[in-house]
N, C-alpha and C positions, 0 to 999 in steps of 0.2 A: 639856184633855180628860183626863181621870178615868181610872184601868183600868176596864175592864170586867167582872173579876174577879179578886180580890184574897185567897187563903188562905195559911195555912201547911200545908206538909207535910215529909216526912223521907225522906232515901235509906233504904233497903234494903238488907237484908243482902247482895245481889250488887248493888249502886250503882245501883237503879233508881231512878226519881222517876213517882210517878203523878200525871197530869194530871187532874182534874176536868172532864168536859165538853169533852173536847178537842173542835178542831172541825175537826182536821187529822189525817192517819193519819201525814205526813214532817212535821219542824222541822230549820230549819238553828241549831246551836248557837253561841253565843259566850260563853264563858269569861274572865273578865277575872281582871287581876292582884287585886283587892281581894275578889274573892268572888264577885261580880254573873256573875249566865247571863240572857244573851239569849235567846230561844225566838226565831225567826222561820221562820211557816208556807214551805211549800214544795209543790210539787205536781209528782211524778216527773213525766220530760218521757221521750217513747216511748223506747229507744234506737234503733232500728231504723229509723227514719221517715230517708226519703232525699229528698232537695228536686227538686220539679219539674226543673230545671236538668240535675242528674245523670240524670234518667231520660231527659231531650229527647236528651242525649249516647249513653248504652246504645243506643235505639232505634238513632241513629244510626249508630253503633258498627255493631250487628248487620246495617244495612241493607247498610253496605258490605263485612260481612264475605260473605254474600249475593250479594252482585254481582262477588265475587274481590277488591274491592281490602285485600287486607293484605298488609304486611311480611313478610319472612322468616323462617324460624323464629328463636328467643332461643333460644340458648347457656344456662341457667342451670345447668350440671354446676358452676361454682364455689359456687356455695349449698349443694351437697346434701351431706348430715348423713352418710349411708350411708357405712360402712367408717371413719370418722374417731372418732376415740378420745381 
């Protein structure tokens, strides 16, 4: 199978490289020792997005904080930043 498209171009005075027609807005880059750049498209993935799983847990989490059952307070005074220098 053949490229699909095939030019020359040149970096830029601040090492940019313009793509013709790109059809991606992210490329994951690879760099080889002999000179060769991979392009491979890529498409941001949300960062924020939490999996069913973890929410089935919260819920539950919350139901029993709701009903009294938690633990005792946590001690965390060894963490804290304040007064330390």
């Amino acid at each position: 199978m053949g490229p699909v498209s095939e030019y020359d171009t040149k970096i830029d005075v601040k090492k940019r490289l313009t793509l013709r027609g790109a059809r991606y807005g992210h490329y994951h880059v690879k760099e080889f020792k002999d000179g060769r750049i991979v392009l491979e498209p890529r498409e941001p993935v949300k960062p924020f997005s939490v999996s069913r799983r973890t929410l089935r847990m919260m819920d539950s989490s919350m139901a029993n904080l709701k009903k009294g059952l938690v633990s005792g307070p946590v001690d965390l005074s060894a963490f804290s930043t304040r007064g330390k220098k």
